[in-house]
PDB file as gemmi writes it, atoms N, CA and C in Angstrom:
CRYST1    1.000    1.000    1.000  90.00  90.00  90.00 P 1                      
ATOM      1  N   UNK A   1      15.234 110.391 100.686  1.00  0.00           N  
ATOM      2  CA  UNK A   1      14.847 109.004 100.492  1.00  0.00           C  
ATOM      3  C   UNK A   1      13.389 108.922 100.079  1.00  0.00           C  
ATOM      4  N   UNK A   2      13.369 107.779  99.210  1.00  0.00           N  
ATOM      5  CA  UNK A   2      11.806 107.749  99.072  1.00  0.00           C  
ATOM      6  C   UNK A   2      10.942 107.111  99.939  1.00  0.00           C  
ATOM      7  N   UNK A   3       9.800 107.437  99.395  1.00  0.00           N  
ATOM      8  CA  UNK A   3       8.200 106.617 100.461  1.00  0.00           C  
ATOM      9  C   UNK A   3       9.030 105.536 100.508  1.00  0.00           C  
ATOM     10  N   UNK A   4       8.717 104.680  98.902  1.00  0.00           N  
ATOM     11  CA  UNK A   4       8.800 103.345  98.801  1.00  0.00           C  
ATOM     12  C   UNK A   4      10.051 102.605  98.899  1.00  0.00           C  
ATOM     13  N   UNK A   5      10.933 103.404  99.326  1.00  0.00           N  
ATOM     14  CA  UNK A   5      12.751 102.462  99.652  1.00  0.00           C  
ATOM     15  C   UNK A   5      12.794 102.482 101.103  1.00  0.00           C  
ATOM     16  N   UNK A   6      11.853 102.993 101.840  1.00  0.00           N  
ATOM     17  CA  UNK A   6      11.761 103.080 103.052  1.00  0.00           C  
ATOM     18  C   UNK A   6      10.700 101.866 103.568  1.00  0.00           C  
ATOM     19  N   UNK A   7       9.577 101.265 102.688  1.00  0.00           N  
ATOM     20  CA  UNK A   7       8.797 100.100 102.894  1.00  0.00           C  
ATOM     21  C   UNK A   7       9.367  99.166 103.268  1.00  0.00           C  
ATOM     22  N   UNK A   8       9.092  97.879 104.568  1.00  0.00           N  
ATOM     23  CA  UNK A   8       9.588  96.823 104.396  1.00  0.00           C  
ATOM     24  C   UNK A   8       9.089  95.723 103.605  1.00  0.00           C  
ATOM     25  N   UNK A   9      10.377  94.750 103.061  1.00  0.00           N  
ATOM     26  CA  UNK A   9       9.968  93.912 101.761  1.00  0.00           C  
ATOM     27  C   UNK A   9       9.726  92.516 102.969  1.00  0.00           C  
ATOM     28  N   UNK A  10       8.833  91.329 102.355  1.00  0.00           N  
ATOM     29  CA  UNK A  10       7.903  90.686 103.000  1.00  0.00           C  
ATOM     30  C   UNK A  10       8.523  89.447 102.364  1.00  0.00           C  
ATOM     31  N   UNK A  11       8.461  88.412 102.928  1.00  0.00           N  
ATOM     32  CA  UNK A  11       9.117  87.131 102.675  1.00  0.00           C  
ATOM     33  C   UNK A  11       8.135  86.900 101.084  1.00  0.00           C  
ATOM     34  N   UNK A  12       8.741  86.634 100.330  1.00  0.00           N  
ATOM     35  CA  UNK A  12       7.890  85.715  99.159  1.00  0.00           C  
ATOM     36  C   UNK A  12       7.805  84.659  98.644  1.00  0.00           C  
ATOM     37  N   UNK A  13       6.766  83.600  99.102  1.00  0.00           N  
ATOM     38  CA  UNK A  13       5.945  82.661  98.975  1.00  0.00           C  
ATOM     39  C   UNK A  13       5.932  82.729  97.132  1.00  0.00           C  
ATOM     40  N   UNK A  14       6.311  80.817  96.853  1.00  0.00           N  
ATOM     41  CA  UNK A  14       5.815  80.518  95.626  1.00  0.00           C  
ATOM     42  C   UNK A  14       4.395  80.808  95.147  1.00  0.00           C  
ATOM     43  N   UNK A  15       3.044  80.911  96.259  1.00  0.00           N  
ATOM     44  CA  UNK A  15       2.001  81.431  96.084  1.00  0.00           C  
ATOM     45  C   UNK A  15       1.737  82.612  96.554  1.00  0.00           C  
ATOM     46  N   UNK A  16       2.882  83.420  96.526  1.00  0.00           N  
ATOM     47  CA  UNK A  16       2.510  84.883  96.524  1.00  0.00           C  
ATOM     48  C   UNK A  16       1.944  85.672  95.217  1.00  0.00           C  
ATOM     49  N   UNK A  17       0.758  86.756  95.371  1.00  0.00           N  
ATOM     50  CA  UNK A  17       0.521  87.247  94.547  1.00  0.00           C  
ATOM     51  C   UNK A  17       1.527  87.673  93.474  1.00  0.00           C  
ATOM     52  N   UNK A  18       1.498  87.842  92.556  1.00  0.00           N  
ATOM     53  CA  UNK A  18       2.543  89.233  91.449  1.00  0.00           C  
ATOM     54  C   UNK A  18       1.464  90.274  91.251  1.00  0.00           C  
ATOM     55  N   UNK A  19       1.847  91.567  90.858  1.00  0.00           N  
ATOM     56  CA  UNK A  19       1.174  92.709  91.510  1.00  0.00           C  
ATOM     57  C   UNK A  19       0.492  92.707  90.124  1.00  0.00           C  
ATOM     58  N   UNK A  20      -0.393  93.785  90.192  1.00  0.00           N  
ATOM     59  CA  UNK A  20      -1.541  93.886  89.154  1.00  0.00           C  
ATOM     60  C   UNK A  20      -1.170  95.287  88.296  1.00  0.00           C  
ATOM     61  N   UNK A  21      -1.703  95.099  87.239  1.00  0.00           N  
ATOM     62  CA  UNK A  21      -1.770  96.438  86.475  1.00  0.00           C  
ATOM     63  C   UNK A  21      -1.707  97.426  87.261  1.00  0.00           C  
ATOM     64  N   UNK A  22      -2.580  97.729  87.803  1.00  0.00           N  
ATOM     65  CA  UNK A  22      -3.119  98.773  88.874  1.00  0.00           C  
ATOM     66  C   UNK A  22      -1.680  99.049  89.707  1.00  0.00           C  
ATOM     67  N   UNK A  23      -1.503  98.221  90.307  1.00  0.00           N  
ATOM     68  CA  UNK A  23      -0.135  98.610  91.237  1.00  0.00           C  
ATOM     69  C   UNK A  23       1.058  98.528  90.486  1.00  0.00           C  
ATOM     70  N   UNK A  24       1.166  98.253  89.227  1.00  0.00           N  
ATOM     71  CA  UNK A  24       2.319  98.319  88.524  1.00  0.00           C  
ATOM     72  C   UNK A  24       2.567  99.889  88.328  1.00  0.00           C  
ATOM     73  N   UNK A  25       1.295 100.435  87.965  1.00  0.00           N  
ATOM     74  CA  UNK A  25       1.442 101.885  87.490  1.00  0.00           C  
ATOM     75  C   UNK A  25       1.275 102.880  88.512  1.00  0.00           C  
ATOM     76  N   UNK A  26       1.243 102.417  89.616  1.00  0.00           N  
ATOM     77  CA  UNK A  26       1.323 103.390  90.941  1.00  0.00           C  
ATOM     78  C   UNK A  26       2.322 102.978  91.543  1.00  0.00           C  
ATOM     79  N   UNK A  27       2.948 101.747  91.858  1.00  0.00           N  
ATOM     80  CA  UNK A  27       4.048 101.734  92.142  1.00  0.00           C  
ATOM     81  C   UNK A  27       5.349 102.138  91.046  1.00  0.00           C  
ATOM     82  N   UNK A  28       5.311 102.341  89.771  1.00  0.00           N  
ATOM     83  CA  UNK A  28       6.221 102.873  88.720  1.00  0.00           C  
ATOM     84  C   UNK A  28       6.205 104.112  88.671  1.00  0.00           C  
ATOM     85  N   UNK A  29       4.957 105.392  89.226  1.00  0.00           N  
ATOM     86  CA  UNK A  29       5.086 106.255  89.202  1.00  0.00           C  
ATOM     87  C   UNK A  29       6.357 106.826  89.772  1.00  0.00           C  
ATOM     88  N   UNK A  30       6.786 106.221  90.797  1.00  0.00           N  
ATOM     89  CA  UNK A  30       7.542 106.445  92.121  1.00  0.00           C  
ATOM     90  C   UNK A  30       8.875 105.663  91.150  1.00  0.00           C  
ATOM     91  N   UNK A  31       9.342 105.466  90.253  1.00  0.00           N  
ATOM     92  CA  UNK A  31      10.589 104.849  90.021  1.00  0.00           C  
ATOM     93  C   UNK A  31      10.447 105.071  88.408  1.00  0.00           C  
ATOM     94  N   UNK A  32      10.744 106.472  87.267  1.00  0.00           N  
ATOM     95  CA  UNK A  32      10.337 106.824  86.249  1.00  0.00           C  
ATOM     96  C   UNK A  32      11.376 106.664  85.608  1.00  0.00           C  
ATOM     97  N   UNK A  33      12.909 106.122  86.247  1.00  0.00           N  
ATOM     98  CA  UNK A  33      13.630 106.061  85.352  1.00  0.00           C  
ATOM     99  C   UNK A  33      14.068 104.215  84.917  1.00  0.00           C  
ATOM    100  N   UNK A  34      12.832 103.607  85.895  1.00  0.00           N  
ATOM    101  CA  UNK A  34      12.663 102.016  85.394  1.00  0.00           C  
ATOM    102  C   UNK A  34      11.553 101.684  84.299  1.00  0.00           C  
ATOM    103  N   UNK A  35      12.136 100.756  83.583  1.00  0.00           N  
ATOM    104  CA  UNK A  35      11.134 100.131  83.112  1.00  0.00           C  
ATOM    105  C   UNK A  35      10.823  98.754  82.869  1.00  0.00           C  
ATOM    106  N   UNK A  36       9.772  98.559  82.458  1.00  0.00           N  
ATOM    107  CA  UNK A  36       8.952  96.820  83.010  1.00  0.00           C  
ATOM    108  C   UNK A  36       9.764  96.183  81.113  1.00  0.00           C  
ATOM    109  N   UNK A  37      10.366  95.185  81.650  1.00  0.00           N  
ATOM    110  CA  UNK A  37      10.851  94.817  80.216  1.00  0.00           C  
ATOM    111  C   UNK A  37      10.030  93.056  80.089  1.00  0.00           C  
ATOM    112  N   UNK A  38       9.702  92.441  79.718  1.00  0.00           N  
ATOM    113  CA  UNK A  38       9.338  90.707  79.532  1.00  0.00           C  
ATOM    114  C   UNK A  38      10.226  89.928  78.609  1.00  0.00           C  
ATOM    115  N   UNK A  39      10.736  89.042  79.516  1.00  0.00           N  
ATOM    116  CA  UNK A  39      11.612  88.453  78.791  1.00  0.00           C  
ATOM    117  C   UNK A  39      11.326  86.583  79.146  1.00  0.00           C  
ATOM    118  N   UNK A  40      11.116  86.130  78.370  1.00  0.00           N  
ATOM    119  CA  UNK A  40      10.417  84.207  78.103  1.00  0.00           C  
ATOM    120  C   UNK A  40       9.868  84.362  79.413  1.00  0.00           C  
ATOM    121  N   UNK A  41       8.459  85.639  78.466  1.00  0.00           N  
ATOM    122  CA  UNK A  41       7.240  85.639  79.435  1.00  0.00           C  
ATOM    123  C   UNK A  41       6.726  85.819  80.799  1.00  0.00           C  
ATOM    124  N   UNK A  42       8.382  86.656  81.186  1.00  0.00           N  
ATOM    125  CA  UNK A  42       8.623  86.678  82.788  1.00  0.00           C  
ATOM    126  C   UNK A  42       8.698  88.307  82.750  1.00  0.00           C  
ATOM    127  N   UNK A  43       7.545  89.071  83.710  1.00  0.00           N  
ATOM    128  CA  UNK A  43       7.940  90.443  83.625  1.00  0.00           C  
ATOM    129  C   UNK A  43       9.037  91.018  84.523  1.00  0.00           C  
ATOM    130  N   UNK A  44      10.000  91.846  84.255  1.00  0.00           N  
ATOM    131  CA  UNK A  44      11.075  92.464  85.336  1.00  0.00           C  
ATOM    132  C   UNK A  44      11.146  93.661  85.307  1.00  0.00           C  
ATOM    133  N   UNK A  45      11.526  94.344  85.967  1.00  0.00           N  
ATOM    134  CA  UNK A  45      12.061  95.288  86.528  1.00  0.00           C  
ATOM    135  C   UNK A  45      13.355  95.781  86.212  1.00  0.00           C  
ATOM    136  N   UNK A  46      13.683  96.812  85.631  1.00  0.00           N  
ATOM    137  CA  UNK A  46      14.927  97.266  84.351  1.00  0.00           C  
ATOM    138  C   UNK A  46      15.499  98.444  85.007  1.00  0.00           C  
ATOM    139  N   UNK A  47      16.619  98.767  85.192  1.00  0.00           N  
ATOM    140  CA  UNK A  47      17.193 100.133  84.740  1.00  0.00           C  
ATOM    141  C   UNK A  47      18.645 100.278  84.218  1.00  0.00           C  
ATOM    142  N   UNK A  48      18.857 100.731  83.871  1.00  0.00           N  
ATOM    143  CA  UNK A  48      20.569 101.120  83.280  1.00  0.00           C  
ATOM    144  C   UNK A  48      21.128 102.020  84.438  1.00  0.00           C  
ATOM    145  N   UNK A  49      22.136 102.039  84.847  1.00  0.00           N  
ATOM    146  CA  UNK A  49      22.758 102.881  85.815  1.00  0.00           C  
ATOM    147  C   UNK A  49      24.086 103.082  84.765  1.00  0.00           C  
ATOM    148  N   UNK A  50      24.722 104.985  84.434  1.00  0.00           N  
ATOM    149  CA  UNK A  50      26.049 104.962  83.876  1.00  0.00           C  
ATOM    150  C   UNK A  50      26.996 105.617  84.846  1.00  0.00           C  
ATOM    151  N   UNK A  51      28.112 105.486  84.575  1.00  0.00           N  
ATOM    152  CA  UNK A  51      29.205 105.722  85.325  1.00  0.00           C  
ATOM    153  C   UNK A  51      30.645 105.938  84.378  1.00  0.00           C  
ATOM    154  N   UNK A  52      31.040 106.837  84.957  1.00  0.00           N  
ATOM    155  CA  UNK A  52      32.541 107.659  83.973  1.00  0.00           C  
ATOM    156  C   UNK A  52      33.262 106.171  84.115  1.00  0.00           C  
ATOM    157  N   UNK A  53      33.359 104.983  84.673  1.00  0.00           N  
ATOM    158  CA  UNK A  53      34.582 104.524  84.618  1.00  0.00           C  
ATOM    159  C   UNK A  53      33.965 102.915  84.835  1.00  0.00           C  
ATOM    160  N   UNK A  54      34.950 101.916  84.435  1.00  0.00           N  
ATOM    161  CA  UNK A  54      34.244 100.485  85.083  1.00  0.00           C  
ATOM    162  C   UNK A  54      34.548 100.404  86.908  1.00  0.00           C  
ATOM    163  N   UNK A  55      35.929 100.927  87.403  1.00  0.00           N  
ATOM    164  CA  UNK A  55      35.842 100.867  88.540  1.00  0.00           C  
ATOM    165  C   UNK A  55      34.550 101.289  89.238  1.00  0.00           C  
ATOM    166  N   UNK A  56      34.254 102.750  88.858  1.00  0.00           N  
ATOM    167  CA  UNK A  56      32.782 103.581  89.427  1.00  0.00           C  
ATOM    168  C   UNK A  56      31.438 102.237  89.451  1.00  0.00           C  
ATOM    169  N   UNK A  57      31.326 101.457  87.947  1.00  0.00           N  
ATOM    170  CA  UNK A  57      30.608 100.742  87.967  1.00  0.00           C  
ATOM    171  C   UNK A  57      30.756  99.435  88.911  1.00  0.00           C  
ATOM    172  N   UNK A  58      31.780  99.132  89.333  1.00  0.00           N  
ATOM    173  CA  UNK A  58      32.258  97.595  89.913  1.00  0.00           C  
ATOM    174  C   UNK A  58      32.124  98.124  90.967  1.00  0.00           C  
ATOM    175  N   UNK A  59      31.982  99.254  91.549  1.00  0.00           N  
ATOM    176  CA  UNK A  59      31.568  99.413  93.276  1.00  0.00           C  
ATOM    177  C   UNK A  59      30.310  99.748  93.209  1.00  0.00           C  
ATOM    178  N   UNK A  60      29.260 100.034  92.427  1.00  0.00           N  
ATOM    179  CA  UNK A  60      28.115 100.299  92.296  1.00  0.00           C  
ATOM    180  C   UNK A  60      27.766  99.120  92.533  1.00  0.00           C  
ATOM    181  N   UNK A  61      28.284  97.763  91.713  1.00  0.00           N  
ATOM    182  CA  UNK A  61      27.661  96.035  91.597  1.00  0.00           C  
ATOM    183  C   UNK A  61      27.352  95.768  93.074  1.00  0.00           C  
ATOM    184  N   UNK A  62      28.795  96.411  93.214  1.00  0.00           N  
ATOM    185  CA  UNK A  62      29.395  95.883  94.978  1.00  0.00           C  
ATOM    186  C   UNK A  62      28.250  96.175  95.586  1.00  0.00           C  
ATOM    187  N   UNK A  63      28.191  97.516  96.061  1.00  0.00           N  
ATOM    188  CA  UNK A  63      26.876  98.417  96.787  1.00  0.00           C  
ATOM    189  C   UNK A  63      25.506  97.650  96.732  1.00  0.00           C  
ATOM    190  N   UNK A  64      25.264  97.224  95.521  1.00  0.00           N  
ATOM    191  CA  UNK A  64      23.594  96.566  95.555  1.00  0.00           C  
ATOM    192  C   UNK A  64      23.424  95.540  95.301  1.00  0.00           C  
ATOM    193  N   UNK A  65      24.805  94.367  95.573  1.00  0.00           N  
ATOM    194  CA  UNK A  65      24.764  93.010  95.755  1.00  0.00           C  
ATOM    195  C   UNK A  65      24.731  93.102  97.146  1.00  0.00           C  
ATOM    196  N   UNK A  66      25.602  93.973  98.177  1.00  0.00           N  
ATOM    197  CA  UNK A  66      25.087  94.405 100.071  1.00  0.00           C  
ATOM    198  C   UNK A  66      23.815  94.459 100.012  1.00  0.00           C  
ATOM    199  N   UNK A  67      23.540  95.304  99.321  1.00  0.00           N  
ATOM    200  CA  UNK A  67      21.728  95.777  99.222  1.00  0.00           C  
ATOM    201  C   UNK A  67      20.856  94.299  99.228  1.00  0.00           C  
ATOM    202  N   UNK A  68      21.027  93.749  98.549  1.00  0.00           N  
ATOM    203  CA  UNK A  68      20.399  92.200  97.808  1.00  0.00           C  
ATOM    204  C   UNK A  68      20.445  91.117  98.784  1.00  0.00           C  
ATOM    205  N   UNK A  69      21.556  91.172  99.383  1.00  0.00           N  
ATOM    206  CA  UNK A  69      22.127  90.179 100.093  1.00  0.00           C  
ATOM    207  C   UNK A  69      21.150  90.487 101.653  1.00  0.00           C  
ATOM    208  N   UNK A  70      21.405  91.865 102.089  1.00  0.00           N  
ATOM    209  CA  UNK A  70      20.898  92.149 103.133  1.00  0.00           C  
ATOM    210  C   UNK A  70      18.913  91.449 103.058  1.00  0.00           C  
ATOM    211  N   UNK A  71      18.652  92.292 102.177  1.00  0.00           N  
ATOM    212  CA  UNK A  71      17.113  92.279 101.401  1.00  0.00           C  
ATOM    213  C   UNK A  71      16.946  90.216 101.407  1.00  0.00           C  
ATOM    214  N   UNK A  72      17.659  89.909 101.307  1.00  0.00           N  
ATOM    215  CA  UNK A  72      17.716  88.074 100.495  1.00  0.00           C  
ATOM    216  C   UNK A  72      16.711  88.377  99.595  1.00  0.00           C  
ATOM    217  N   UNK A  73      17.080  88.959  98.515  1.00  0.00           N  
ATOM    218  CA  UNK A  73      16.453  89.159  97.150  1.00  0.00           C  
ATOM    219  C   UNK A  73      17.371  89.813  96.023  1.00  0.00           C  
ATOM    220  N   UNK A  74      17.588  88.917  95.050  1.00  0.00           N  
ATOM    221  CA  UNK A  74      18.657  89.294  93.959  1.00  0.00           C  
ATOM    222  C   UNK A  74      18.700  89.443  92.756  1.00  0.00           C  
ATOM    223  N   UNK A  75      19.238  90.410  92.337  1.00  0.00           N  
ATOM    224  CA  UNK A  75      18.475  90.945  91.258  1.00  0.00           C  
ATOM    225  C   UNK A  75      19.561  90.255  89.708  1.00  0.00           C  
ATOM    226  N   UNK A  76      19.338  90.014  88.375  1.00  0.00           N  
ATOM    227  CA  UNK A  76      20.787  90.276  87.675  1.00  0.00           C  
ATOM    228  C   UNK A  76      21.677  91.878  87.833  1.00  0.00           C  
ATOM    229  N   UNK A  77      22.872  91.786  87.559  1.00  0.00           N  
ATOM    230  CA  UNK A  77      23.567  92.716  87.652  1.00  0.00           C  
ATOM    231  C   UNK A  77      24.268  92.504  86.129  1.00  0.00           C  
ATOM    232  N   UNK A  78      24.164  93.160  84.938  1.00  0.00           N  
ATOM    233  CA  UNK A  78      25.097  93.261  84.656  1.00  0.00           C  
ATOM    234  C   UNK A  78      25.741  94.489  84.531  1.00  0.00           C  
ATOM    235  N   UNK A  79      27.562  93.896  84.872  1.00  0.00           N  
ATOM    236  CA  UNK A  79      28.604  95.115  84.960  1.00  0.00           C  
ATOM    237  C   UNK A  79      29.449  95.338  83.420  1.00  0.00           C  
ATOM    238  N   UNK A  80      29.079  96.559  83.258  1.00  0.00           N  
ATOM    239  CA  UNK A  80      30.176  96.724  81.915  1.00  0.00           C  
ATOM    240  C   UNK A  80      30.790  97.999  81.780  1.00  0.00           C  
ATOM    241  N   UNK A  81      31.723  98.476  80.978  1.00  0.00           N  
ATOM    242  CA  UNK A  81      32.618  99.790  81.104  1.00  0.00           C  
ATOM    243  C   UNK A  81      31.657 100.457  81.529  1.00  0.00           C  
ATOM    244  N   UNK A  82      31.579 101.290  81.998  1.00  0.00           N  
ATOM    245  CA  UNK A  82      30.491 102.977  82.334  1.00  0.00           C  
ATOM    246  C   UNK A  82      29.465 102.684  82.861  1.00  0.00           C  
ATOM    247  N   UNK A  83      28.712 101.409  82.936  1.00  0.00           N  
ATOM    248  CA  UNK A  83      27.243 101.024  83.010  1.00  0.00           C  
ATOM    249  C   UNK A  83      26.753  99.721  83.815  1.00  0.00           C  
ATOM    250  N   UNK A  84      25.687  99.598  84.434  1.00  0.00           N  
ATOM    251  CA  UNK A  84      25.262  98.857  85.113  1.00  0.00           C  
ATOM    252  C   UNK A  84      23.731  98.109  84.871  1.00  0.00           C  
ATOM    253  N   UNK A  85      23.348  97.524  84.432  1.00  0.00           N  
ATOM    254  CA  UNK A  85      22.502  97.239  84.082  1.00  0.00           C  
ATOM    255  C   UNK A  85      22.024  96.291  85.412  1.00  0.00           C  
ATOM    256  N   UNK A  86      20.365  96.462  86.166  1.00  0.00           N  
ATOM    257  CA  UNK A  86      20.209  96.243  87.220  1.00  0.00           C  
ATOM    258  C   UNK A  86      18.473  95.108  87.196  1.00  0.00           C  
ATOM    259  N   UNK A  87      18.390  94.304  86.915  1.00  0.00           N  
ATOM    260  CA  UNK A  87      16.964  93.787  86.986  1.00  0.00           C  
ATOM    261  C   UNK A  87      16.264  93.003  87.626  1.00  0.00           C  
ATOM    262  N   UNK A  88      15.265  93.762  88.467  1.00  0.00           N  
ATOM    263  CA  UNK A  88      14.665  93.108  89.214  1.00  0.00           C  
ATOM    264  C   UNK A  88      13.629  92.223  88.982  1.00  0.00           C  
ATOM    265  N   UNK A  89      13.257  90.959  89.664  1.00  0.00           N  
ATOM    266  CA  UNK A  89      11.831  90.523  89.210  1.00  0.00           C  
ATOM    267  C   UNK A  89      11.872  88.894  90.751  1.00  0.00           C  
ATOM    268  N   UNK A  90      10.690  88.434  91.076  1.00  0.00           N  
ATOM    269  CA  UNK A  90      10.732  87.566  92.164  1.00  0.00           C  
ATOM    270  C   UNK A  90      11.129  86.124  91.449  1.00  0.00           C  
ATOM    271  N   UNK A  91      11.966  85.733  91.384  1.00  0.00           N  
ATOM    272  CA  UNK A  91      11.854  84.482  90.985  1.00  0.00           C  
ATOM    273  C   UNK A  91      10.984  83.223  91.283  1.00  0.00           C  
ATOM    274  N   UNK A  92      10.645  83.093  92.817  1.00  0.00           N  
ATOM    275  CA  UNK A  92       9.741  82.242  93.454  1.00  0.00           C  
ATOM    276  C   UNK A  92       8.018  82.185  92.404  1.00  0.00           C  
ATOM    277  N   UNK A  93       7.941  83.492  91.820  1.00  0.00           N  
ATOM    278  CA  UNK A  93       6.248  83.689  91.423  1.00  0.00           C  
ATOM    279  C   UNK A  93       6.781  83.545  89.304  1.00  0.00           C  
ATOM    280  N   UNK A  94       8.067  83.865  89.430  1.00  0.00           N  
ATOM    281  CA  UNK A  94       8.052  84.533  87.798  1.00  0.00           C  
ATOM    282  C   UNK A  94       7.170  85.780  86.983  1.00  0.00           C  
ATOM    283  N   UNK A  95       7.811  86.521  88.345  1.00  0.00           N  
ATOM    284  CA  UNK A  95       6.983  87.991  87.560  1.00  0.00           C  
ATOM    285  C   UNK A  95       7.720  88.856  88.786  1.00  0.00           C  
ATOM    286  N   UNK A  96       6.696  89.972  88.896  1.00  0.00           N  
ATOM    287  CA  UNK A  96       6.935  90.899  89.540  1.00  0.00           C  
ATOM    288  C   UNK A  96       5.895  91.133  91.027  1.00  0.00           C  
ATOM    289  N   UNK A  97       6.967  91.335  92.195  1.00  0.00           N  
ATOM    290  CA  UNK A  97       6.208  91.532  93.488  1.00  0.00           C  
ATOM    291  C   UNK A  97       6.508  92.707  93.621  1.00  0.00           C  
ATOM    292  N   UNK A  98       5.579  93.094  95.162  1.00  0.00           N  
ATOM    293  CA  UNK A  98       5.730  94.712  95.672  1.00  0.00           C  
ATOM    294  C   UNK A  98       7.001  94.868  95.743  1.00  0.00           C  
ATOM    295  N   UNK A  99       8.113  93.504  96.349  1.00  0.00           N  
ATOM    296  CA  UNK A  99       9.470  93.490  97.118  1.00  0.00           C  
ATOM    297  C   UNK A  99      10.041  94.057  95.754  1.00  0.00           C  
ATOM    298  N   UNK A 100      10.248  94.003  94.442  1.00  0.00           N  
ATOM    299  CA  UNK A 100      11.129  94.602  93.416  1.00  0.00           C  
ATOM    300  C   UNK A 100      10.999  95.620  93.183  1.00  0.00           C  
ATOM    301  N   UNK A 101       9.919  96.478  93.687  1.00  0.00           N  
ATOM    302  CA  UNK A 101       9.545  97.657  93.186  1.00  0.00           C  
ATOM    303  C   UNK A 101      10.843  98.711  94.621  1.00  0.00           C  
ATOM    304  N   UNK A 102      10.340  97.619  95.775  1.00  0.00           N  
ATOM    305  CA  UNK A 102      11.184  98.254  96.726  1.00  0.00           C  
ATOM    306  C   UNK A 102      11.840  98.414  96.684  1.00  0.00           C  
ATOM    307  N   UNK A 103      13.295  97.181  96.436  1.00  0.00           N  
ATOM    308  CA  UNK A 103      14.163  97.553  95.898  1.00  0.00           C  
ATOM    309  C   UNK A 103      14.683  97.984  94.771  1.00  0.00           C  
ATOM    310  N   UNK A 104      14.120  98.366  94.200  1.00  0.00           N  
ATOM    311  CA  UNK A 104      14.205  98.975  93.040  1.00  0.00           C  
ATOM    312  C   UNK A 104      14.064 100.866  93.387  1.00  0.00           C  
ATOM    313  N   UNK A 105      13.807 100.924  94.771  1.00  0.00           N  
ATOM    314  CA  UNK A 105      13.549 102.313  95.387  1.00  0.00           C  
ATOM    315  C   UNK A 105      15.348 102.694  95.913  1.00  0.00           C  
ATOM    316  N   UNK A 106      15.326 101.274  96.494  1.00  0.00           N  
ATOM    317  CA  UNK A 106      16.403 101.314  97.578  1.00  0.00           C  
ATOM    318  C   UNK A 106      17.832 101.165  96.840  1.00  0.00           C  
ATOM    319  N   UNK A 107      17.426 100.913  95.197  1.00  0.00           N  
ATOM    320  CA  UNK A 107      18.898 100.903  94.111  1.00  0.00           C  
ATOM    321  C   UNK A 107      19.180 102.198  93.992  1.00  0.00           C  
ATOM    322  N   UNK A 108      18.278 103.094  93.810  1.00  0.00           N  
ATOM    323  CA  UNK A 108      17.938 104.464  93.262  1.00  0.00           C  
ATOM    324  C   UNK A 108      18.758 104.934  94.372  1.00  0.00           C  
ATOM    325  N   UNK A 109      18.886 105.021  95.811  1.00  0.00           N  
ATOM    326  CA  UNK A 109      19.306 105.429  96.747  1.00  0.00           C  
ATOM    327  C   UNK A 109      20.494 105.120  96.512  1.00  0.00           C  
ATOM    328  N   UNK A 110      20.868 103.711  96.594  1.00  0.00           N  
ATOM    329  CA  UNK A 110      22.788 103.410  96.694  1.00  0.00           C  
ATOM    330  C   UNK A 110      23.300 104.340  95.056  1.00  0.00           C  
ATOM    331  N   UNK A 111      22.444 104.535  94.260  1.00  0.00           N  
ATOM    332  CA  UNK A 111      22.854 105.267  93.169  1.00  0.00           C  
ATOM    333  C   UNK A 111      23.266 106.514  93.302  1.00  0.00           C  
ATOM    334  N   UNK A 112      23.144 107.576  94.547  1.00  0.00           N  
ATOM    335  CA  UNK A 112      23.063 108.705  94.722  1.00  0.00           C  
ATOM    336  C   UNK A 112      24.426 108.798  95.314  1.00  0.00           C  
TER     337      UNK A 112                                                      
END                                                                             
């Protein structure tokens, strides 16, 4: 398991910070197979997850909508043949908090 899927994630406030350059690239070190995508100016949190089959993928959704649900933080999911497409970002701020990076630790895990 990692450092950072092991952190606890912190309630987030509409005036919560979104993280800075600086912690974008130290907290991304730790998660190399994500990346920061912007989409109508909102930064998120990206990865593709593949899988031999859509079933493989539709219990993966399953697995880190538990994850999400537990966390009360939700990410998009999309599910398609072989693949999972997973993106995190805080909605409350419209960007990115420490909490996405976390789970974004703790996806990596239900992925294994």
């Amino acid at each position: 398991m990692s450092q950072l899927s092991q952190q606890a994630c912190e309630a987030c406030r509409s005036d919560a910070p979104r993280v800075t350059e600086e912690e974008i690239e130290r907290l991304g070190a730790e998660l190399p197979e994500w990346r920061i995508v912007e989409r109508d100016g909102i930064m998120k949190l990206e990865r593709v997850f593949t899988f031999s089959d859509f079933q493989q993928a539709l219990a993966f959704t399953q697995r880190v909508g538990e994850l999400a649900g537990q966390a009360n933080h939700h990410p998009a999911l999309l599910t398609e043949w072989g693949r999972v497409t997973v993106t995190w970002w805080s909605h409350k701020i419209k960007g990115l908090h420490r909490n996405d990076f976390i789970l974004a630790a703790r996806t990596d895990e239900v992925a294994k």
